[in-house]
N, C-alpha and C positions, 0 to 999 in steps of 0.2 A: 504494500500500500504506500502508495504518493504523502511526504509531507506536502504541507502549503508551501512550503520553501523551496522543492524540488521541482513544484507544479509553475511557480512562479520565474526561477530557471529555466525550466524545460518551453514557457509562455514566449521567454523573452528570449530566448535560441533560436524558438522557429520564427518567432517576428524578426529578427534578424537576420536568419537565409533566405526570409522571403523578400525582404528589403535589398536585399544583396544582390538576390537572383533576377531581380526584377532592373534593380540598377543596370547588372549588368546585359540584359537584354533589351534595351534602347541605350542605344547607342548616342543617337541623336533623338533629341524632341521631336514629338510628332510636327506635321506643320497644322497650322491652327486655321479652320477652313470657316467661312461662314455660314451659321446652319440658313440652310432655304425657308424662304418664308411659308406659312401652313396653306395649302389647298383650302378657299372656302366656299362652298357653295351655303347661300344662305334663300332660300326661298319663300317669299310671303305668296299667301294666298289669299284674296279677300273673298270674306264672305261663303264660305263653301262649309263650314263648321268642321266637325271631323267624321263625313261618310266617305273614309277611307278605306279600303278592305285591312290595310293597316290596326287599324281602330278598332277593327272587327267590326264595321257596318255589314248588314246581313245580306247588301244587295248589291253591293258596289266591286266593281272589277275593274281594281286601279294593279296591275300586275306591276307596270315601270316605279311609281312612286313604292310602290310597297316596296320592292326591291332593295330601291337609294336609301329608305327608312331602317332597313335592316343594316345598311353600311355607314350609315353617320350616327348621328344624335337625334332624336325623337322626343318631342315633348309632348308628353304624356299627360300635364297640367298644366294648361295652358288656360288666362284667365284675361276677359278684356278689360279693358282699363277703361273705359268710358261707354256709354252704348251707342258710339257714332263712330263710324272707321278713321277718320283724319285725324281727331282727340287721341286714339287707340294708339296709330301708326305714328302717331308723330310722338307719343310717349312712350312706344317699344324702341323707337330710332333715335331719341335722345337721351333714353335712358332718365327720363325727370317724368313725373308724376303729371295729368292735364292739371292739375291745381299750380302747380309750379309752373309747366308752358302758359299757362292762359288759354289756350287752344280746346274750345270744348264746340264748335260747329266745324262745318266741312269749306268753309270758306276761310279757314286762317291760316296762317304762316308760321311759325316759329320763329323764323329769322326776322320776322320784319321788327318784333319787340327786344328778341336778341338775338343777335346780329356776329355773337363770338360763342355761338353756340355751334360745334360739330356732330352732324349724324352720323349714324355709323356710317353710311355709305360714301361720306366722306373722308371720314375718318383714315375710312383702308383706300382709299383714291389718294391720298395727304400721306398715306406711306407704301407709294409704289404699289400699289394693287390696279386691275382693271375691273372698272364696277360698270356692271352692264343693268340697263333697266329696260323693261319690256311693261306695256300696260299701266298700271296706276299706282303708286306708292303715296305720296303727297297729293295725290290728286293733281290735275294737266296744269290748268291755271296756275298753283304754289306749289309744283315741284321745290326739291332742293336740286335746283339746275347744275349749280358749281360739284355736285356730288357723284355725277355721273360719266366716265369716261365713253361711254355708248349710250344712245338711249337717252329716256328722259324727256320735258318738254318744258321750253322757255316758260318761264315765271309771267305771266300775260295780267298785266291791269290798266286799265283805264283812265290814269291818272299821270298824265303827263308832268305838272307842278311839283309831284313829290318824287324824289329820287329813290326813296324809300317806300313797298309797299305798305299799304296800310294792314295793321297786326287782323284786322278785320276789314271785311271785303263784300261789297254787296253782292247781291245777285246782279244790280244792273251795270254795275264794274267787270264782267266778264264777257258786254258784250261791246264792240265797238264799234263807235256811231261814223259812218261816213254818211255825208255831204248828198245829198240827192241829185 
C-alpha cells in the first residue's frame, strides 16, 4: 500500500515526463491560425405559428424544414413579445423589450427614436457577415435598410422636411402624392 508521500512523488514524476514528453515533441509552436467565423442561418417566419411537422403538427408535410430543424437549434418556447409583428420583430432584433423600443404599431421604426441602436442583422453585416433578406422583416416602408447586404427595401416616407423618419408614421405617409 501507497503512503501519501509516495502517491505525491509518484503524482509529480509522471507530471513531469508528461511535461517533458510533450516539450519535447513540438519542437516549434504551433502557428496561430484565425478561427472562421460560425455559419448562421437564422430564419424568421411571420405568422405561420408552429404547424411544423417538426412541432408535431398532425397534418403538415414540411420534410426540408424538418430536416434543417434537426441540424441547428430549434426553439421549442418561443413567446411573442407584443400581439403585432413589427413590436415583436423589432424586439427579437434589438434584443430590448416594445416598452423600451417605443414600437408597439406596425408603422414605426426603431431607428428613427434611436438612431445608435444595432439589429442583429446589422450587427453580423458590421462584422463581415452577408445578410440577405427576402420578404418582410421591419416591414417594406421601415426596413432596417443599412442592415442588409442583399435584399431589403429603402426606408420610404413622405416627409421631405425631416431628414429623420418620424418614430411614428401615418398611414397616409406611405403613400406618395404626385402632381396630376
Amino acid at each position: 500500500m501507497q503512503t501519501h508521500a509516495q502517491f505525491i512523488a509518484l503524482s509529480a514524476t509522471i507530471g513531469f515526463i508528461s511535461s517533458v514528453s510533450g516539450f519535447a515533441q513540438s519542437k516549434s509552436p504551433a502557428p496561430k491560425t484565425e478561427p472562421k467565423p460560425m455559419n448562421v442561418l437564422f430564419l424568421v417566419s411571420d405568422d405561420m405559428r408552429a404547424d411544423l411537422g417538426v412541432y408535431g403538427h398532425p397534418t403538415a408535410r414540411t420534410p426540408n424544414i424538418d430536416k434543417l430543424a434537426t441540424q441547428g437549434v430549434m426553439f421549442e418556447r418561443a413567446y411573442c413579445q407584443y400581439p403585432l409583428s413589427c413590436p415583436s420583430r423589432t424586439s427579437l432584433l434589438t434584443g430590448r423589450r416594445p416598452t423600451t423600443t417605443g414600437v408597439y404599431t406596425n408603422l414605426e421604426w426603431f431607428g428613427a427614436t434611436y438612431p445608435d441602436w444595432v439589429s442583429l442583422p446589422k450587427y453580423f453585416r458590421q462584422n463581415g457577415y452577408a445578410t440577405l433578406r427576402t420578404g418582410k422583416i421591419f416591414h417594406d416602408s421601415i426596413d432596417d435598410t443599412e442592415a442588409w447586404t442583399e435584399g431589403g427595401t429603402e426606408r420610404i416616407y413622405n416627409d421631405p422636411v425631416n431628414s429623420m423618419p418620424p418614430s411614428y408614421t401615418s398611414p397616409e405617409s406611405f403613400y406618395v402624392v404626385r402632381p396630376a
